[in-house]
N, C-alpha and C positions, 0 to 999 in steps of 0.2 A: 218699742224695744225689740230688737230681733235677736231671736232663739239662737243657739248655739245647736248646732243639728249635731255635729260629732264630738262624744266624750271618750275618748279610747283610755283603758285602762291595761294595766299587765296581763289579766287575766285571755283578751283576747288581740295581743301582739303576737303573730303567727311566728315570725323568722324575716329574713332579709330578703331583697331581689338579688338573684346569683346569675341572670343573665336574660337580656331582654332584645326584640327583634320588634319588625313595624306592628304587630299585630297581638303578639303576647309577651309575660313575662315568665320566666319559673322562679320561684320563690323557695328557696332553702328552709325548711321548718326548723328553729329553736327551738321550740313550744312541742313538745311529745304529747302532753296532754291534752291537743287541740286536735290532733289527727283525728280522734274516734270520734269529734264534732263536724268536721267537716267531710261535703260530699257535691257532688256537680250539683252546679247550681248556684250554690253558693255567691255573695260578693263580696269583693276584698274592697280594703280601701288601702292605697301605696302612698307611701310622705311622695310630693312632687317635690319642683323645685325650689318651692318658695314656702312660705311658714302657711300661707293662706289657699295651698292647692294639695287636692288629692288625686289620686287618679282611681278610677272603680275599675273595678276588673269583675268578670266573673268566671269560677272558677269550671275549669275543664276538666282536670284530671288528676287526682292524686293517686300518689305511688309513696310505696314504703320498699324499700328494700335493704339487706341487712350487707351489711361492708365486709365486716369479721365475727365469726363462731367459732369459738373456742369448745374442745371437747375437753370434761374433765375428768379423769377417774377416779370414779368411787371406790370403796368396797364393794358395793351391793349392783352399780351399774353405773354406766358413762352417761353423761349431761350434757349437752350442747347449753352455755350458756352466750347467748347474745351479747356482745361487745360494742356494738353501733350500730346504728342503723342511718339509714340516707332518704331522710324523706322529702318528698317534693310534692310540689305541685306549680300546673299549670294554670294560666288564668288569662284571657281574654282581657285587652283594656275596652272599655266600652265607653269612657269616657272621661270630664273633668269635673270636679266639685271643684267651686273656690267659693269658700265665705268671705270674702271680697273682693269686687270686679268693679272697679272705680267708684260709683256710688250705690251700686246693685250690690245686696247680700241674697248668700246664699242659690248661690246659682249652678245648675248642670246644666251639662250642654257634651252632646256627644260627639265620639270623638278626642285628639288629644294632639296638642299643639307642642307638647316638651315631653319627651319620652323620661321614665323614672332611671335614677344613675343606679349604679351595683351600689350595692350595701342599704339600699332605700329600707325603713320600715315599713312591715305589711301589717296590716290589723283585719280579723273577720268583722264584717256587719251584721251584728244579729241584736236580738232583743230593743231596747230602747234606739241605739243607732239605729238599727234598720227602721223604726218607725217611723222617727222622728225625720231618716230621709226620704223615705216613701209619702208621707205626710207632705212634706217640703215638695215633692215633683206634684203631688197632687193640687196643693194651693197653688200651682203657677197656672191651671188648668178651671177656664172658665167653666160653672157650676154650669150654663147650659149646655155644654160640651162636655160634662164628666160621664165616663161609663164607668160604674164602679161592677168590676165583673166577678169580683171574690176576694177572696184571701190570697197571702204566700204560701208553697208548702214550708218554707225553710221558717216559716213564724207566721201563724195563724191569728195574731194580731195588727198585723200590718194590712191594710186594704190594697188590693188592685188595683190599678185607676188607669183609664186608657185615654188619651184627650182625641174625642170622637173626632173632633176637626183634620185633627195631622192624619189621623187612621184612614180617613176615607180618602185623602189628600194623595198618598201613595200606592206601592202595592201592597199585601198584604200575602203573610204566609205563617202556616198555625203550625208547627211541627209538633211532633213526641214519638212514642212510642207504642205499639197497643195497650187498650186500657189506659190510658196516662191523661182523656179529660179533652180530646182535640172538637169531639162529636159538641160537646157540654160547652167546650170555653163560645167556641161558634154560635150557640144557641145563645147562651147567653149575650152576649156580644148584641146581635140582633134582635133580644129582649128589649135588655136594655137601650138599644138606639131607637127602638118602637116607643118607648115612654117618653 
């Protein structure tokens, strides 16, 4: 029986795509209450163009910005109350999920062969989604080639997994920021390919 990796519910349906180029898309937030959830890093999943494809994205950059401020007077003092706000974000597509590929389920592969149309729905991946498709990249990935190098920060239950073969097969480049883990993921990395 093969697993169903994506269950999206309402609770993490972000907003639509409002406009898309070869490399990203910006997605228009509906969902207010998902902003304060989301932060770089993150990964989106986009409806493609068929029932059985998504596109992942990861996201870049959100912004909030407010459209129209109304000032109101009080008695006692003036309000600015907040009338709309315009929130976006950007997001990286990094690739395809399709839960069926002629007789293959469940398969990514990076990259993207059909770009997502305006109005596409976006959903965040976190909690169970993101496990179950962390899990899912991980089992494609021969046990004597797994580097299992940690956690995600964005969910500390989902595992890391590097497939040692492709890694060494290319070049390799660790970016961050100071403090943010470059010195540690390397060591690791090289732990790990020592066992």
């Amino acid at each position: 029986m093969v697993t169903k990796v994506f269950n999206f519910t309402d609770d993490v349906l972000i907003g639509k795509v409002m406009s898309v180029d070869t490399s990203n898309v910006i997605i228009s937030v509906d969902n207010s209450q998902i902003m304060s959830r989301l932060s770089i890093g993150h990964i989106i999943a986009v409806r493609g163009n068929y029932e059985h494809e998504l596109l992942i994205c990861l996201v870049e950059k959100v912004t909030r910005s407010q459209l129209d401020i109304m000032t109101t007077e009080d008695e006692d003092e003036d309000e600015d109350v907040e009338l709309n706000t315009n929130d976006l974000i950007k997001a990286s597509l990094i690739g395809t999920f399709k839960s069926v590929d002629g007789t293959k389920r469940n398969i990514f592969k990076r990259g993207v062969d059909l770009f997502p149309s305006i109005d596409s729905e976006c959903f965040l991946v976190n909690g169970d989604n993101l496990q179950r498709f962390m899990n899912n990249l991980g089992d494609k990935v021969k046990d004597n080639q797994k580097l299992k190098i940690g956690h995600f920060a964005n969910d500390t239950n989902s595992e890391a997994i590097l497939d040692g073969d492709k890694l060494f097969q290319r070049h390799v480049s660790v970016l961050g920021s100071t403090g943010s883990g470059k010195s540690w993921c390397v060591a690791t990395i090289l732990e790990k390919l020592a066992n």
